[in-house]
C-alpha positions as CSV (number, residue, x, y, z in Angstrom):
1,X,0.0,0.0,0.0
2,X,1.1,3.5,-1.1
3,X,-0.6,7.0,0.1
4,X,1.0,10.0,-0.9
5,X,-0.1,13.4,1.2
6,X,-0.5,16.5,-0.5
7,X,-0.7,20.1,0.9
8,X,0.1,23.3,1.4
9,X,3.2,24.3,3.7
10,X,1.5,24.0,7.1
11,X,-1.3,21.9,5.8
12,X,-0.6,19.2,8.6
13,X,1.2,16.7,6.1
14,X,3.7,15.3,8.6
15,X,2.3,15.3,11.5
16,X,-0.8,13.2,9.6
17,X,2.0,10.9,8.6
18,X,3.6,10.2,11.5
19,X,-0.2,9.0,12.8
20,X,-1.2,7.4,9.6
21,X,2.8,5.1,9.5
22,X,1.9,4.3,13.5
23,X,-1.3,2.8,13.0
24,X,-0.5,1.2,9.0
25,X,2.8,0.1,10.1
26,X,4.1,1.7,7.3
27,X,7.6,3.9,6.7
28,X,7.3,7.7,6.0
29,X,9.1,9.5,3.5
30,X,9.2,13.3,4.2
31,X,10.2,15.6,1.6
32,X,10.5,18.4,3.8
33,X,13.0,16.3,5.9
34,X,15.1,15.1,2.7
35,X,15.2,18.9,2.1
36,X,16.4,19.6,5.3
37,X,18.6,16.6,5.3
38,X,20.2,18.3,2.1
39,X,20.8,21.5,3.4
40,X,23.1,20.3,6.1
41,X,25.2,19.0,3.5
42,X,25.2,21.5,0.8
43,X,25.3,25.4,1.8
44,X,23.9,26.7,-1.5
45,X,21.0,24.3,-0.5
46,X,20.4,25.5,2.6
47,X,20.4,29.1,2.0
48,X,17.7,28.2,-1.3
49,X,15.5,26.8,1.3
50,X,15.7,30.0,3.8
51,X,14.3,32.4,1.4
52,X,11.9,29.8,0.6
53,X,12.8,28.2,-2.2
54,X,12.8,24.2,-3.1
55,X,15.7,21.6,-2.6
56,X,17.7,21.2,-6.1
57,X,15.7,19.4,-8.2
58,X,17.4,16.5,-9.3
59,X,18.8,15.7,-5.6
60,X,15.2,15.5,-4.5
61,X,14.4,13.5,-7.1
62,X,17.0,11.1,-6.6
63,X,16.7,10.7,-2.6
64,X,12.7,10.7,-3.0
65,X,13.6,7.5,-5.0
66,X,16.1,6.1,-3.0
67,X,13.7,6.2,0.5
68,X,10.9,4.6,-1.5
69,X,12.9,2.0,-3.2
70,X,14.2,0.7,0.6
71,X,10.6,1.6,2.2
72,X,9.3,-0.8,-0.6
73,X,12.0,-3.7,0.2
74,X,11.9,-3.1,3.9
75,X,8.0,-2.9,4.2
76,X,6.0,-3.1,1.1
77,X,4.8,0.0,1.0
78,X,5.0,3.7,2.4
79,X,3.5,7.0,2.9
80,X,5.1,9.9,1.0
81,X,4.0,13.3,2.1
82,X,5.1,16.7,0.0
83,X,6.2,14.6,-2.7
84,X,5.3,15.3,-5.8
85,X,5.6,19.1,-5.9
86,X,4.5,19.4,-9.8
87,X,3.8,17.7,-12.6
88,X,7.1,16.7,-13.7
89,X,7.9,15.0,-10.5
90,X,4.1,13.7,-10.3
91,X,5.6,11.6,-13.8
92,X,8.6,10.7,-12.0
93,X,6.9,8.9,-9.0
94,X,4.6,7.4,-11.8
95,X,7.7,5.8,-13.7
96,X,8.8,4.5,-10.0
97,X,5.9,2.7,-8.7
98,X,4.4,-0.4,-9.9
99,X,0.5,0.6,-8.7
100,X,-0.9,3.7,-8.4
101,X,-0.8,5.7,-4.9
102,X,-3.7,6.8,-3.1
103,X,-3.3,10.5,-3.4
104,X,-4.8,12.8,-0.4
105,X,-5.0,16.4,-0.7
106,X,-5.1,18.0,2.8
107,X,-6.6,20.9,2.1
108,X,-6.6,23.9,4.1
109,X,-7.4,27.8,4.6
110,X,-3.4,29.5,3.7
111,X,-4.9,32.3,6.1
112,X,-5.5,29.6,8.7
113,X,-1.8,28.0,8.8
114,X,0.4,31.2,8.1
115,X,0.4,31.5,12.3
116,X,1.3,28.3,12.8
117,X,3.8,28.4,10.4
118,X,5.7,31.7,12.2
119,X,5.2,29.7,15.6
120,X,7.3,26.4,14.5
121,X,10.6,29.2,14.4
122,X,12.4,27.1,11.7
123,X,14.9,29.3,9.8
124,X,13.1,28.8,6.7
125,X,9.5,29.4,8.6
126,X,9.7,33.3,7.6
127,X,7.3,35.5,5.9
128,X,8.4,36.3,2.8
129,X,9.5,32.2,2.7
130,X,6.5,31.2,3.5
131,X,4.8,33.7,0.9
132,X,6.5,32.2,-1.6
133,X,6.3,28.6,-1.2
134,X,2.6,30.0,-0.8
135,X,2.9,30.9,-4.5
136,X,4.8,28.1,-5.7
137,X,1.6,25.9,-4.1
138,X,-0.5,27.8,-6.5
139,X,1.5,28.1,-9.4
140,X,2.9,24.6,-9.8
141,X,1.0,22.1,-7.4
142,X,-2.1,23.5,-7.7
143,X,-2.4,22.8,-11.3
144,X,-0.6,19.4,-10.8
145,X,-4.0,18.7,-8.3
146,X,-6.0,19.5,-10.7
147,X,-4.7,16.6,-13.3
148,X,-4.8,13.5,-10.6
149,X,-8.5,15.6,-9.6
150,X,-9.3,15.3,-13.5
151,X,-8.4,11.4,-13.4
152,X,-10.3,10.6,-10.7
153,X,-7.7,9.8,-8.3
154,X,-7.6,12.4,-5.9
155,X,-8.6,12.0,-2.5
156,X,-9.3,15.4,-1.0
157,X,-10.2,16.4,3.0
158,X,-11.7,20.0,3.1
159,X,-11.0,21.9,6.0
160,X,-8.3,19.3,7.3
161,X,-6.7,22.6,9.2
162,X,-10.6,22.3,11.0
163,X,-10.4,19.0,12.0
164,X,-8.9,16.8,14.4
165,X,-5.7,14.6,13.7
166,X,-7.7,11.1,14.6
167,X,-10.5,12.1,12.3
168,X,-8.2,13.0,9.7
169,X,-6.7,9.7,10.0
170,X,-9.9,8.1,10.1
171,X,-10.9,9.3,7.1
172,X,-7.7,8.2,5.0
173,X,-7.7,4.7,6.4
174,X,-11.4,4.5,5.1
175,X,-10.2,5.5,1.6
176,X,-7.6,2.9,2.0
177,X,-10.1,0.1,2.8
């Protein structure tokens, strides 16, 4: 089994994970912690991602692959949250997986998380970094959302920045069954 959490920056996508892997007994595989995993190796890396931007795009690609590849040996199966970003690495996972991934959209309010956000104090957790990942969202996941929406394969919980953790989990496990 394969589930694959979209959302906006904020949108709850590990914390979901870390839930979801505990009671599936499945690995996660964090973007946002390959990216920061990255950075502490590469400097030019690490400043891209404190003003907001993405993780080079070919490393991601490659250690995306790599985690899932051993998550798949290891466990058959995984839950990738943040991963895909756009529609080129949407193709990517495609060409690396022999079914296709449940895909859940956590959608939320960007007013709603934008304090949450500030309160985390990460280095890359500042306004103008969040404002543009913000826009990134829009301008190449959103439209990337809208193809797996268009295919019928997208799973999406409204107002997940509403609800409670268990009931968010609740829900994907019934999508699962």
């Amino acid at each position: 089994m394969n589930v694959v959490l979209l959302g906006l920056t904020g949108s709850g996508k590990s914390t979901i994970a870390k839930h979801l892997s505990s009671s599936l007994k499945l690995p996660v595989v964090s973007s946002g912690a390959i990216a920061r995993e990255l950075a502490k190796r590469d400097p030019h890396t690490a400043v891209a991602l404190e003003s907001g931007q993405l993780a080079p795009e070919e490393a991601m690609r490659l250690a995306v692959r790599t985690d899932l590849e051993q998550a798949d040996m290891q466990r058959g199966g995984w839950i990738l949250e943040g991963f895909p970003r756009d529609r080129a690495q949407l193709i990517s996972l495609m060409t690396w997986t022999a079914s296709l991934p449940t895909f859940v959209y956590l959608e939320v309010e960007p007013w709603g998380i934008i304090e949450r956000l500030l309160a985390r104090q990460r280095d890359d957790d500042t306004p103008d970094a969040i404002a543009r990942r913000f826009a990134d969202f829009e301008s190449k996941t959103q439209p990337m959302l809208e193809i797996l929406e268009g295919g019928g394969v997208l799973h999406t919980i409204q107002s997940a920045d509403r609800m409670g953790i268990t009931q968010i989990v609740q829900s994907i496990k019934k999508l699962l069954q």
